[in-house]
N, C-alpha and C positions, 0 to 999 in steps of 0.2 A: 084731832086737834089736841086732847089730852098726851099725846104721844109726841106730837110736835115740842109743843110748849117744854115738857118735860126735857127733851133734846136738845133744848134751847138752854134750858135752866143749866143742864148736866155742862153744855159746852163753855158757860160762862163761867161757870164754880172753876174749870179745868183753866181756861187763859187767866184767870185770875190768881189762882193758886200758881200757875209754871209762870210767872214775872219777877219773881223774888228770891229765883233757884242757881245760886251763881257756878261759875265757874271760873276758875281762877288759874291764870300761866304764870309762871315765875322761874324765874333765875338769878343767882346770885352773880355778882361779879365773878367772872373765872381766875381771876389772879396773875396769868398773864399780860397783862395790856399791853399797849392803848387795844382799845376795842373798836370802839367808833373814831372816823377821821370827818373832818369837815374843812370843805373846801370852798374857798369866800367866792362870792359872785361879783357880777358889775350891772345889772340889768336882768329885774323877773321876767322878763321875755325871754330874752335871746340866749344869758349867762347868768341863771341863778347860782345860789350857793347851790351846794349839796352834800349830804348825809350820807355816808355807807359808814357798813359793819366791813372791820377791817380786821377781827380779832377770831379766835381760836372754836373751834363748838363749844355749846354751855351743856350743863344738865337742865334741860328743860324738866319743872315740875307742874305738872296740870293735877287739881286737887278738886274730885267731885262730891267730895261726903255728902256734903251738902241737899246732893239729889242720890243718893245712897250708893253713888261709884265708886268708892275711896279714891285713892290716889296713884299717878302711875308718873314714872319719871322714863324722858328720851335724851339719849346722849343727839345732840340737835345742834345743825349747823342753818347759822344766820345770813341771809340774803336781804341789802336792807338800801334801797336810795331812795331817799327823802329830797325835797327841791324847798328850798329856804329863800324866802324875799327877803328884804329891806330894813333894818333894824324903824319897829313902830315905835320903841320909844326905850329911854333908858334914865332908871331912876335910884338910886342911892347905894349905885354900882352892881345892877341888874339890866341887862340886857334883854328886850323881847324883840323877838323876830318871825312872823309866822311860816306854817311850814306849808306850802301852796301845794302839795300831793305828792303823790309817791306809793310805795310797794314795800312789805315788810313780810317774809316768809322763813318759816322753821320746815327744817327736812330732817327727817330721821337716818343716820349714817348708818344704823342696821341692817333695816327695811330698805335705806333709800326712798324711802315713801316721803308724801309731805305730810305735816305735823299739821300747819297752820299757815292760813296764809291773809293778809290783810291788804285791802287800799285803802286810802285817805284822800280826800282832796279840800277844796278851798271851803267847803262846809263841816269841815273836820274840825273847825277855828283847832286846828293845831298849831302849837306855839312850839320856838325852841327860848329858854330861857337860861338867862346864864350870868352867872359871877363869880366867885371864887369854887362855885358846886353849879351844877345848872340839871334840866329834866327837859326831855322832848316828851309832850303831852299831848294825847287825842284825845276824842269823843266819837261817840255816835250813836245814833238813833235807828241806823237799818234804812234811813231814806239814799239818796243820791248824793253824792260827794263827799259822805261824814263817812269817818272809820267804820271797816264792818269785817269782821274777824270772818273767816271761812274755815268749817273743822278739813282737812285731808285726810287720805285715806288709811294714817295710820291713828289718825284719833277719832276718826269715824271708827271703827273696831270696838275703841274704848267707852264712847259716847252711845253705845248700841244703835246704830244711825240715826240718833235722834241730832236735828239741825242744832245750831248755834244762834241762836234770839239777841235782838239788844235786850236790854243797851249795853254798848261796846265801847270800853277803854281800854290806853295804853299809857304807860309811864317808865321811861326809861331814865335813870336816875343816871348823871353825869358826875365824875368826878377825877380829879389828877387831870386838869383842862393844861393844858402844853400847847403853844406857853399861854399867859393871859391873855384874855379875849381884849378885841378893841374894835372901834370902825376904820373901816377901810374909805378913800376920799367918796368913793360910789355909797356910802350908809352901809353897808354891809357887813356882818362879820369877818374880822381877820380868821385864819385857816388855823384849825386847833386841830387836836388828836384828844382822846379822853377815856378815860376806863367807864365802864357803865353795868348797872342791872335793871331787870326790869320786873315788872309784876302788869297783866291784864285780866280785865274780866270778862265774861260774856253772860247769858243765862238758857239753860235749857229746860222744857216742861218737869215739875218736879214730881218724884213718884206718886202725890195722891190725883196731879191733876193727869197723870199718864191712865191711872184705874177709872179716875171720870170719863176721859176720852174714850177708854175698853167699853166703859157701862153704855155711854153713848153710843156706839157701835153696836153692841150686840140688841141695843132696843130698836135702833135703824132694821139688821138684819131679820129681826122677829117681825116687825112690822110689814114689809119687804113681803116676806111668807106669809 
């Protein structure tokens, strides 16, 4: 019982401590543009809008100090459609439109391995937002339908196979929108092109609750014997 309880304690200290341990992807704008293209819909059924990456590889920078991995950059190509409904509303020359799901993946042109790969859907409340600058925004929790980041197999290497935990965001910063945004007679956004970067997070257990997890382990296997 004493052994229990203790294993109990060890695995709470450990989930508590690994929820706070970020991990962070980023890119700058590559300089090239447009990057992102979007094309207006008529109907979230049949003909939504849609999001692709239309633009050149970035240098991916994933930065783990934080859980004691420092930092590792991939010369990384983006694979990216997003499904965009209905402009919900537009206010003092701000466009919001949500983004009903989609696919967002990094692949390393070294390796050819993937980097990173995400879905989203209508529990994502991802937005595309827009006016003179705009940002496609995600969330998630790690439940069903909300963004959820998956490490691949050349940042599993990096990650020492440790998984990828929420909570998971994404924010892709929009800017150089060509030509100005409008609606179309359907509510929709009119079809732009736009330079972009981004920054996301995710979290993985952080070194002291990885030694809690070890302790819990090796008191499991003594116990065991």
């Amino acid at each position: 019982m004493r052994t229990a309880n203790l294993m109990g304690a060890l695995a709470g200290l450990a989930i508590a401590a690994g929820t706070r341990a970020a991990v962070t992807f980023t890119f700058f704008d590559p300089g090239t543009g447009p990057e992102i293209e979007h094309l207006s819909g008529t109907d979230e059924a049949k003909n939504p809008g849609v999001l692709t990456w239309i633009g050149t590889p970035v240098t991916l920078t994933i930065d783990g100090t934080a859980n004691g991995l420092g930092i590792v950059q991939f010369t990384a190509e983006i694979a990216m459609e997003l499904t965009v409904g209905a402009v919900l509303s537009e206010e003092g020359g701000i466009f919001i439109a949500p983004i009903l799901g989609g696919t967002i993946s990094f692949s390393d042109i070294g390796s050819e391995t993937n980097i990173l790969f995400a879905t989203l859907g209508i529990e994502a409340g991802a937005l595309l937002a827009l006016g003179t600058t705009g940002n496609i925004i995600a969330q998630g929790d790690g439940s069903p339908g909300g963004l959820i980041w998956t490490a691949g197999e050349a940042l599993d290497l990096f990650l020492g196979g440790q998984n990828l935990l929420p909570i998971f965001d994404a924010n892709f910063t929009l800017t150089n929108i060509t030509p100005g945004v409008s609606l179309n007679e359907d509510g929709f956004l009119t079809s732009f092109t736009a330079n972009s970067a981004f920054t996301g997070n995710a979290v993985i257990p952080s070194p002291g609750a990885l030694t809690l997890m070890s302790l819990a382990g090796l008191i499991a296997a003594r116990r065991t014997r």
